[in-house]
C-alpha positions, -999 to +999 in steps of 0.1 A: +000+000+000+013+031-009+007+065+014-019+087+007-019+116-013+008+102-043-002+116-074+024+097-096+040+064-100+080+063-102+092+038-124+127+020-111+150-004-123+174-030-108+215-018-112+239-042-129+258-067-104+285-044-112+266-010-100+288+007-070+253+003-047+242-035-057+203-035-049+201+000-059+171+014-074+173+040-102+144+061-114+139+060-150+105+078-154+072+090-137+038+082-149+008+108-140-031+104-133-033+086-099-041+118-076-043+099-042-026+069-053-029+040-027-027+008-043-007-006-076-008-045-085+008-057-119-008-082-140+005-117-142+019-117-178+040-084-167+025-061-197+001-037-175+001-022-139-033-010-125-035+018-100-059+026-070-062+067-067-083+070-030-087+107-040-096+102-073-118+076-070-104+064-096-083+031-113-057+037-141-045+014-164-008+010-178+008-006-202+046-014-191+069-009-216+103-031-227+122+002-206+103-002-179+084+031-185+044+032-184+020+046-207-018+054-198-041+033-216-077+034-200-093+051-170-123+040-147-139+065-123-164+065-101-198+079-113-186+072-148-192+048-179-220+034-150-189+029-123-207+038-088-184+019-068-149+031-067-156+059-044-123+060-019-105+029-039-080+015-017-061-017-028-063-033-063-058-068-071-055-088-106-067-122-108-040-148-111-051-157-146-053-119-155-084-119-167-100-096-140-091-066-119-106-064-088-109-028-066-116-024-029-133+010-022-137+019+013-156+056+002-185+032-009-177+002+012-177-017-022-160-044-040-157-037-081-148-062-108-137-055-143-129-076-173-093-073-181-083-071-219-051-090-221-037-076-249-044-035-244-051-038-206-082-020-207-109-025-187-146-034-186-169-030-158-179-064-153-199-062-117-197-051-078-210-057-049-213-032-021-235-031+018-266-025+013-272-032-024-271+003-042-260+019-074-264-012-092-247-036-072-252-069-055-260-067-018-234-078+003-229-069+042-194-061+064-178-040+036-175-005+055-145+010+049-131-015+022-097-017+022-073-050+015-086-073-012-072-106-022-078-134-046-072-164-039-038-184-062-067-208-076-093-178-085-122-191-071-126-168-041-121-129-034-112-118+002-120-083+013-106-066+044-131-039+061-120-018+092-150-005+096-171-031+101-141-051+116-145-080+093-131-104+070-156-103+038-157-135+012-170-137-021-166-168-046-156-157-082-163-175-114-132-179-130-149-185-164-170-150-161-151-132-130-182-130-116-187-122-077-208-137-054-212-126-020-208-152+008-204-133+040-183-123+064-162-133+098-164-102+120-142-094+155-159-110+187-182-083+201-177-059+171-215-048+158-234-058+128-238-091+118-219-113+099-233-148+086-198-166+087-192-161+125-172-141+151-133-144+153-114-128+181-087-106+163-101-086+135-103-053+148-100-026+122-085-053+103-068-036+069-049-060+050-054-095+037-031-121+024-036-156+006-011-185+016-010-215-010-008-250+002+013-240+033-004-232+067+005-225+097-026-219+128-021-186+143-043-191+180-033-180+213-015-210+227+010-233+223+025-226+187+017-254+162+038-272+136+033-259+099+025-284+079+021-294+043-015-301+027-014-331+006-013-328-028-051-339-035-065-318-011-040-285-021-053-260+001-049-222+006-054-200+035-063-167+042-053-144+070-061-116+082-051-107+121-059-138+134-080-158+109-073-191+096-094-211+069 
């Protein structure tokens, strides 16, 4: 996550192993239009970055050129092209197949999907889901103050971090359509609201979340436990945020 109020991306590259500072980063170009910037995630082929502008409310598309450099190549703002749900973006994730970009907005305590074209990096709304069910969205509940989102390394489900609310949020995704589905949330013991999934003691104003494939490791108060390996047939993932474990 990057601090608020960043209004450009620096582009950097790696020295030679014969550079006099070895690990070094270089600047080799800016690239404008993310006012606010928060977030940036790259896509999986390395061709495009995507950018999360909080005070924008706004996501900016890149294309990464052979130097490094990036070029502007499409823009998605809220209240625009029938976007109502990037108001306050915060953290921007792209699909491990790259075919989707998805947006946590905190402004409209949303989560925002788009269709990712592989070769120009442009996007297409493709759907959203937000509390309460406005603006053309699917009704979800525990999204206030949207902030981490991740997808999980098989693509099937979304995770959404909401400080707000104090909850984890989880939505399955089609990987053929990137279609999301809301499937509710774990929220901190005592916090208020309701969540469907349960209570889980550590997930006060929870920000971040994080998937971990196939390796594991329980994070409860006690005695630390072994990590262990799933086996192969059942290869698992986990996420965490605070204290969760799935």
């Amino acid at each position: 996550m990057l601090a608020a109020g960043c209004a450009v991306l620096l582009c950097m590259v790696l020295p030679g192993i014969a550079a006099a500072a070895p690990g070094a980063l270089s600047p080799i170009g800016q690239a404008t239009g993310a006012g606010g910037l928060r977030a940036v995630a790259v896509s999986p082929d390395g061709r495009h970055v995507y950018a999360a502008a909080q005070a924008e409310s706004r996501v900016t598309a890149y294309r990464r050129e052979a130097s490094g450099l990036l070029t502007p190549v499409d823009t998605e703002t809220d209240g625009a092209g029938g976007v109502t749900s990037l108001g306050g973006a915060l953290s921007i994730a792209v699909s491990p197949d790259g075919r989707d970009v998805v947006v946590a907005a905190g402004g409209d305590a949303a989560v925002t999907t788009f269709t990712r074209d592989a070769a120009t990096g442009a996007l297409t709304l493709q759907g959203c889901v937000n509390d309460g069910g406005t603006g053309g969205c699917d009704a979800g509940a525990g999204l206030g103050g949207a902030e981490g989102v991740a997808v999980s390394p098989e693509g099937n489900s979304v995770y959404v971090a909401a400080p707000a609310d104090h909850a984890l949020n989880v939505l399955t995704r089609n990987a053929a359509t990137g279609d999301l589905t809301y499937a509710g949330c774990f929220k901190d013991i005592g916090a208020p609201g309701t969540c469907t999934l349960g209570e889980i003691q550590g997930l006060a104003s929870a920000q971040q979340v994080a998937v971990a494939p196939r390796w594991t490791q329980r994070l409860r108060h006690g005695p630390r436990r072994r990590r262990r390996r799933q086996p192969p047939a059942r290869a698992g993932w986990h996420a965490h945020a605070a204290q969760l474990h799935r």
